[in-house]
Structure formats: structure tokens, C-alpha cells
C-alpha positions as CSV (number, residue, x, y, z in Angstrom):
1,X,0.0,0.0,0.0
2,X,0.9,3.9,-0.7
3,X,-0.1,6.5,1.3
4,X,0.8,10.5,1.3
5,X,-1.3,11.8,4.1
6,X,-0.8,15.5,4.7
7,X,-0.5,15.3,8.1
8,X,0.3,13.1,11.0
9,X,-3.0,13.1,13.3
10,X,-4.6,11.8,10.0
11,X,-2.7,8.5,10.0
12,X,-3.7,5.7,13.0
13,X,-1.7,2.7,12.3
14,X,-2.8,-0.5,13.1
15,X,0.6,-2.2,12.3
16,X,4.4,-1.6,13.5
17,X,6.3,0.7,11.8
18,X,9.7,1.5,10.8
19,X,10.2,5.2,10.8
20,X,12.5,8.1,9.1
21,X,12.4,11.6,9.4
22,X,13.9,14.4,7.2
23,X,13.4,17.1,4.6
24,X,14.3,14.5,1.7
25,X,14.4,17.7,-1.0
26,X,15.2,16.4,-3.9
27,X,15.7,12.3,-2.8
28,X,19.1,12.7,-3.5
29,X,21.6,9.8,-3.5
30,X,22.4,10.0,0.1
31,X,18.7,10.1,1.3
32,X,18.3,7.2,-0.9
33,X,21.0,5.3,0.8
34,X,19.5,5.5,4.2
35,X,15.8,4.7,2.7
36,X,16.4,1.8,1.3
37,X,18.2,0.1,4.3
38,X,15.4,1.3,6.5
39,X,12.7,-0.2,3.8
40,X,14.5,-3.9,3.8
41,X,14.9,-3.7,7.3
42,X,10.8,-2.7,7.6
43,X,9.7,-5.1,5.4
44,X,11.9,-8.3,6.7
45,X,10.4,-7.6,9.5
46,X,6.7,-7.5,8.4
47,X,6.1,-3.4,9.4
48,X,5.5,-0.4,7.6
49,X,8.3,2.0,6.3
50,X,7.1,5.3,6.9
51,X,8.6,8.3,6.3
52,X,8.0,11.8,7.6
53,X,8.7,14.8,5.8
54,X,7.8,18.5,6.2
55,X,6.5,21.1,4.4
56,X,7.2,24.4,4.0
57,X,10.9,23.1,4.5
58,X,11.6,24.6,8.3
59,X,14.5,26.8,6.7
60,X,11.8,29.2,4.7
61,X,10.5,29.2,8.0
62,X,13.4,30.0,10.2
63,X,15.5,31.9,7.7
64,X,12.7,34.0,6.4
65,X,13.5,32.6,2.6
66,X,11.1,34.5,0.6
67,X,10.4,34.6,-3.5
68,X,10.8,31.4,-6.0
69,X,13.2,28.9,-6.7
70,X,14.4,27.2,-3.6
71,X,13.0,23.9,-3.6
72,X,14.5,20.8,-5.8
73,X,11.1,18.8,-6.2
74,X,7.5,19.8,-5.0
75,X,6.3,17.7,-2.1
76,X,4.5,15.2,-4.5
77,X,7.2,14.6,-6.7
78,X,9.0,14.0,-3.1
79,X,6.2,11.6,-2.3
80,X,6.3,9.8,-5.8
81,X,10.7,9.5,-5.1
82,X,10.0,8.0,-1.8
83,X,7.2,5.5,-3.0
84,X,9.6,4.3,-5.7
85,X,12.3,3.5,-3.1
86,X,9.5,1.5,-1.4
87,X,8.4,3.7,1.4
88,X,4.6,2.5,2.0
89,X,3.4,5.5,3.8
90,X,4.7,9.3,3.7
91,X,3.6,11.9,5.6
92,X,4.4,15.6,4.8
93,X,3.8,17.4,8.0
94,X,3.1,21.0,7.9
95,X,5.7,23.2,9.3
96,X,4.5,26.3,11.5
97,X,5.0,27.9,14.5
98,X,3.3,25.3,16.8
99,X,5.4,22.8,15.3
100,X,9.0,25.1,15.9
101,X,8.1,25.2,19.2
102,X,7.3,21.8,19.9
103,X,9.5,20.1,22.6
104,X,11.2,16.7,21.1
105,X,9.7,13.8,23.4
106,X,6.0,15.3,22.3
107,X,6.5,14.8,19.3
108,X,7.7,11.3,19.6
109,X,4.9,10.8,21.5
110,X,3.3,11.8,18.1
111,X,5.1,9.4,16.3
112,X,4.0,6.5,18.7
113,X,0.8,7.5,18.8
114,X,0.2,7.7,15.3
115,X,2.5,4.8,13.6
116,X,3.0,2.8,16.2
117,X,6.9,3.4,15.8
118,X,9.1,0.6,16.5
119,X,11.7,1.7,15.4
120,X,13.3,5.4,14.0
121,X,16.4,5.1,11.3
122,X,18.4,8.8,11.6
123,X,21.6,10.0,10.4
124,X,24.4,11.1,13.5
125,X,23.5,14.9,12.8
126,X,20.2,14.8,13.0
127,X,17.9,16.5,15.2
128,X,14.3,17.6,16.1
129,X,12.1,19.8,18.3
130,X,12.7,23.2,19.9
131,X,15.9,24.5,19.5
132,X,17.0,21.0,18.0
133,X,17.3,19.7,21.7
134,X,16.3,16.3,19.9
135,X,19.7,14.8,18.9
136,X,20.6,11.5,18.7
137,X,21.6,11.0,22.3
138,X,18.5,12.5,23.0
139,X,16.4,10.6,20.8
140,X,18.1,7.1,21.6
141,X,17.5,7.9,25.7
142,X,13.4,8.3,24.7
143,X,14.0,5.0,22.7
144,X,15.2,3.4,25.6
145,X,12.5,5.0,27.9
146,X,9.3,4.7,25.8
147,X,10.4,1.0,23.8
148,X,11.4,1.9,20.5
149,X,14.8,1.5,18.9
150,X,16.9,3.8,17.5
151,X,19.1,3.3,14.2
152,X,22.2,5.1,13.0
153,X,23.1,5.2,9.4
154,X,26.2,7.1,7.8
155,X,26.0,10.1,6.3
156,X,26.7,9.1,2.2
157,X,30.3,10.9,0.8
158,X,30.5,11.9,-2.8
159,X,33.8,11.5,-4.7
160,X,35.3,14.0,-2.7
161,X,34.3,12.5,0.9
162,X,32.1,15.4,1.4
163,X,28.6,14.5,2.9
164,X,26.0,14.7,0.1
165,X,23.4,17.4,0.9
166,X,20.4,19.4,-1.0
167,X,22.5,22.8,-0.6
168,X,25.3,21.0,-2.6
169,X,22.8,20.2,-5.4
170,X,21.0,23.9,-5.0
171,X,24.5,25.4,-5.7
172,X,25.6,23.0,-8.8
173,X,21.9,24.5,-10.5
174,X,22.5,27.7,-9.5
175,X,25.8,27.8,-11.3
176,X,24.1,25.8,-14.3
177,X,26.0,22.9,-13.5
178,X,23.2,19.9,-14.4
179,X,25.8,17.4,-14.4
180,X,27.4,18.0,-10.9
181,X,23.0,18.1,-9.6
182,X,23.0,14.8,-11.8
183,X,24.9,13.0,-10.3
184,X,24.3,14.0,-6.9
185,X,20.9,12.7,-7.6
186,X,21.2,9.8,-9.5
187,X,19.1,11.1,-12.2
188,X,18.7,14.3,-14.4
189,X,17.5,17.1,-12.7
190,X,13.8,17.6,-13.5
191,X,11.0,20.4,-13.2
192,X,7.4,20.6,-14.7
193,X,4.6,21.8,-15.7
194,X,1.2,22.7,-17.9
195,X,2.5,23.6,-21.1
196,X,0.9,27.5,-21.6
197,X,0.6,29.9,-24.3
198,X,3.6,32.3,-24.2
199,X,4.5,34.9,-27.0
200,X,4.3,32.5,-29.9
201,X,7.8,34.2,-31.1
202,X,9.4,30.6,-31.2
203,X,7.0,29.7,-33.6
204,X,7.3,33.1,-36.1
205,X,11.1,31.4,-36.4
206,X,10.6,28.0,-37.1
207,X,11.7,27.0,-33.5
208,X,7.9,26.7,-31.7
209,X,8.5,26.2,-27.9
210,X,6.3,24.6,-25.4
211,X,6.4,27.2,-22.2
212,X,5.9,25.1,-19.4
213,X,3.7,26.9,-15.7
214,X,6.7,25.8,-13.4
215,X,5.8,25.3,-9.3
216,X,7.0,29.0,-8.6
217,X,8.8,27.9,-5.8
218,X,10.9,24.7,-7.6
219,X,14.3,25.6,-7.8
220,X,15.2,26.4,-11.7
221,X,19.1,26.0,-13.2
222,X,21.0,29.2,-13.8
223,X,19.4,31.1,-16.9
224,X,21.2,29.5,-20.4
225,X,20.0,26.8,-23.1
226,X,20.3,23.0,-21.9
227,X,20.2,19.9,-23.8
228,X,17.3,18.3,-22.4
229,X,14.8,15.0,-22.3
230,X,11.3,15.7,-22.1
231,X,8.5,13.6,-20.9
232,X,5.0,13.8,-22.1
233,X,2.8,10.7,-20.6
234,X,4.9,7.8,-21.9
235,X,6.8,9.6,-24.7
236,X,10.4,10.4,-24.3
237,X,11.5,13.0,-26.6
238,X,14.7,15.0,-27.2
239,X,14.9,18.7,-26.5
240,X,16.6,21.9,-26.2
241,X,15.2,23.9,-23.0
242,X,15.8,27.8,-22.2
243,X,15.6,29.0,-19.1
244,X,15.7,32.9,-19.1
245,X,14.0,35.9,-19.8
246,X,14.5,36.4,-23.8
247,X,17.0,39.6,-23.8
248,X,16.6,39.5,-27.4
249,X,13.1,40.4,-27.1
250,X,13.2,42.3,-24.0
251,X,12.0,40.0,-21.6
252,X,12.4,40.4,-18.0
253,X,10.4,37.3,-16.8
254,X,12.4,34.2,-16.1
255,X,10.6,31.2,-18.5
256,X,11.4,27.5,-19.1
257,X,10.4,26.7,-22.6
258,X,11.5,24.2,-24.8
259,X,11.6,23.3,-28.5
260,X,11.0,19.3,-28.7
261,X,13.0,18.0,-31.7
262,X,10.7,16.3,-34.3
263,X,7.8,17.4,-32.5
264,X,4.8,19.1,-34.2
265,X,1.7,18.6,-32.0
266,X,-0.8,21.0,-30.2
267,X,-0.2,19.7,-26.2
268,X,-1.6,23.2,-24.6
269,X,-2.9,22.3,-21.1
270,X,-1.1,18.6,-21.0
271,X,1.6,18.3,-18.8
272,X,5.1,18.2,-19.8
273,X,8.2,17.1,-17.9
274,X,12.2,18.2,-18.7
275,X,15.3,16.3,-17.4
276,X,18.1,18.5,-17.6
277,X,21.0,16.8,-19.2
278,X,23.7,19.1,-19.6
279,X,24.3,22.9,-20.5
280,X,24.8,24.2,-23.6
281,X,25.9,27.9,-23.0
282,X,24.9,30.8,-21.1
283,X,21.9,33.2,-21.6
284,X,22.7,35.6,-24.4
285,X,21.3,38.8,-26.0
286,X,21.3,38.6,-29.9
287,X,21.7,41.7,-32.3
288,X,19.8,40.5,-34.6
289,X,16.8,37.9,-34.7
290,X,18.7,36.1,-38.2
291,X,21.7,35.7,-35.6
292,X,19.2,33.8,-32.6
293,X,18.3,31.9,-35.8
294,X,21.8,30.7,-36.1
295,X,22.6,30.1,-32.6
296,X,19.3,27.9,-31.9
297,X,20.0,25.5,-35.1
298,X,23.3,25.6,-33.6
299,X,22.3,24.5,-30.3
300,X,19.8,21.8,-31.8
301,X,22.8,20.2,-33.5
302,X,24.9,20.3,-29.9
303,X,21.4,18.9,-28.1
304,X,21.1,15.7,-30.9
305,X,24.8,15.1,-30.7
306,X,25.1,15.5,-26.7
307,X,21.9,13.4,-26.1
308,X,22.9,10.3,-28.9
309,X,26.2,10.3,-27.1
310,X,24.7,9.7,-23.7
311,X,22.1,7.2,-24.8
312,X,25.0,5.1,-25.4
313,X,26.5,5.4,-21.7
């Protein structure tokens, strides 16, 4: 069974459950390292995995982060991440001021109450409650206390033996770096959205673009043109994305739009999907519309080239 319940007085288990808590932006490779030890371990012993998440993340909260782009995946592309790595129930608990203030053992009390918690899987720097008085010392003493167990599980290095974390990945986009977020993720870094009418001037040039109604608050890669895989339902096409606000034209709107290679079909109002596969080049103003011409059918040769390359990785 899959469940995403939006909070955690909705869910009454009736079954033992092993338990994980954490942000999980973006299910990166080091969340998915801890996840899936803590589902084998759930399911050999015949309980639930859950996992409990938060939302807004507590740092828009406690650092005051205001505007768009902060976020690597919205909290149901979260869910959908977690489900895959065979989570059975997620809960995305919303994050206010009752909550900041919440002292650590009440809110295990929470967790016993609600998913019968048997045990809860954490990384060493972990920690919960007011003031984050709920480290693992802390957390293991209520384990002890109130019968539940408490499980460590290393922290995941990348090549470099640093600890992988969603800041790493937040920097990589906002330097354009796809490859570096790639790889930190274990899979192309990916927004979406409704495709929408923009200013048709992609199609007045023989390059139509599908402009796609992004999550405003879904982190986007630094503004330049990417080669790109696009998903629509079941189709996997090839793409060139933009992400920018047109200088040529005057824009001042940051957009994601993208040209779909041997693509020529109304899909207004479907949803499409864009895995960012590497960058092409910066954002760039053009004197001339005959030069953005050039540079586009330049970039479409790079995308076809780029993309056929990795296919065969």
C-alpha cells in the first residue's frame, strides 16, 4: 500500500512501523542510501516503512526565505521518489510555528501514537524539536525510555568525501552545473509543468517552444540553453530547453520553454516534464533575430549530438 497523508493526526496505524524523518528535498543519493536500508529492514520484519517529511521546509521558516526557486522537487514529486524506493506511507507534516516550538519527546509521543513506531532510522546529525534539543543521544534515551529502537546510518560521501546534501545540489543548478546536480541525484535534474501559451515568437522562427507553468517555488538551473529529455505521458522526446528571460526580445520574466526535436503537435494544457541533461551555453542577447536563428540551429545540432552520445552510456 501507498499513502501520502498530509499530516500526521490523520494516519492511525494498526501495524508496527519503521520510521525516518527528514526534509528528503530532492531524494538525493544520500537520502536514498538510508531509505532503502530502512525499507529492507521494515519489510523483513513485516512493518511499515514510513517516512516523515515537512512542508514548508523549516529553513523558509526560520531563515525568512522568501520569493521562487528554492525547492529541488514539489512535495508530491517527493512523495512519488519516496514511494519508488519502497516507502509505504509518507507523511508531509506542515511546518508552523506550533510545530518550531514543539519540545522533542512530544513529538515522539506523536510518532507512537500515530505509527506505532518501533523503530526510527536517523543520520548522526540529525535533530528535532525546539531548539533541536532532539539529537541522537537524546532521541536514543526516549527509545530506551518509551520501547522503540533507535538506528544510526552514515551520512553518504561523494567523490570528494564530502557528505551529500540538497545545498550542494542547489549550488551546482545555480551555477548551471546539471551534471554535478546529476549525479548528486542519481538522475537528471527535472521540473514541470502545464504547457501554456507564451509569446508564440518561437514559432514566427521556425523554433515553436512549449512554455511550461513551473511550481513558482521549484528551484530552476541558472538562466542559459540546456540539452534536455522531455517527458510527455509515456513519450520520451529530445529537447533543447531555455531557461531565461529572452533579452533579445526584451523579456524580464524568467521562463522555461523548450523546443521538442521532431515534434509538431498541439499539447496546450497537457503536462510536460524536462530532465536537464547538460548545458549548452549561457543566456545571451542577440543583435539581430537572423543571428538567434543561427545560434538555436546551432544549439539543436549540440542537443542531438550531446543526447545520442549519452544514450549510449
Amino acid at each position: 500500500m501507498s499513502q501520502h497523508a498530509t499530516q500526521l493526526s490523520a494516519v492511525r496505524l494498526a501495524q508496527p512501523s519503521v520510521v525516518t524523518i527528514g526534509i528528503f528535498d530532492g531524494v538525493h543519493r544520500g537520502h536514498q542510501y538510508l531509505l532503502r536500508k530502512m525499507v529492507e529492514a521494515a519489510h523483513q520484519a513485516d512493518q511499515l516503512a514510513v517516512a516523515v517529511t515537512f512542508f514548508p521546509h523549516p529553513d523558509v521558516i526560520l531563515r525568512g526565505i522568501t520569493g521562487r526557486r528554492y525547492y529541488l522537487t514539489t512535495p508530491e514529486q517527493r512523495a512519488e521518489l519516496l514511494f519508488a524506493l519502497g516507502v509505504d506511507i509518507v507523511v508531509t507534516q506542515p511546518f508552523d510555528e506550533t510545530l518550531r516550538r514543539m519540545r522533542a519527546a512530544d513529538f515522539v509521543d506523536m510518532l507512537l501514537a500515530h505509527l506505532r513506531m518501533a523503530s526510527l532510522w536517523l543520520t548522526p546529525d540529525f535533530a528535532l524539536g525546539y531548539q533541536r534539543e532532539g539529537d541522537f543521544a537524546f532521541l536514543s534515551a526516549q527509545g530506551r525510555q518509551k520501547g522503540f529502537r533507535v538506528q544510526s546510518v552514515d551520512l553518504l560521501l561523494d567523490d570528494q568525501h564530502r557528505a551529500i546534501r540538497s545545498s550542494t545540489i542547489r549550488q551546482a543548478l545555480a551555477e548551471g552545473d546539471v551534471s554535478a546536480a546529476a549525479q548528486l541525484l542519481a538522475r537528471p535534474y527535472r521540473v514541470a509543468g502545464e504547457v501554456v501559451h507564451g509569446d508564440h515568437r518561437g514559432r514566427s522562427i521556425g523554433f515553436p517552444t512549449a512554455n511550461l507553468a513551473v511550481w513558482s517555488e521549484q528551484l530552476l538551473p541558472a538562466n542559459g540553453v540546456y540539452a534536455c529529455y522531455a517527458h510527455l505521458g509515456d513519450e520520451r522526446l529530445a529537447a533543447v530547453a531555455n531557461v531565461g528571460s529572452r533579452p533579445t526580445f526584451g523579456g524580464t520574466e524568467v521562463r522555461v520553454e523548450a523546443y521538442l526535436l521532431d515534434f509538431d503537435r498541439d499539447i496546450y494544457g497537457q503536462t510536460l516534464a524536462l530532465d536537464f541533461v547538460a548545458r549548452l551555453r549561457g543566456e545571451q542577447r542577440f543583435s539581430s533575430v537572423d543571428a538567434l536563428i543561427a545560434q538555436i540551429s546551432a544549439d539543436v545540432a549540440a542537443s542531438r549530438q550531446l543526447l545520442a552520445a549519452s544514450a549510449q552510456l
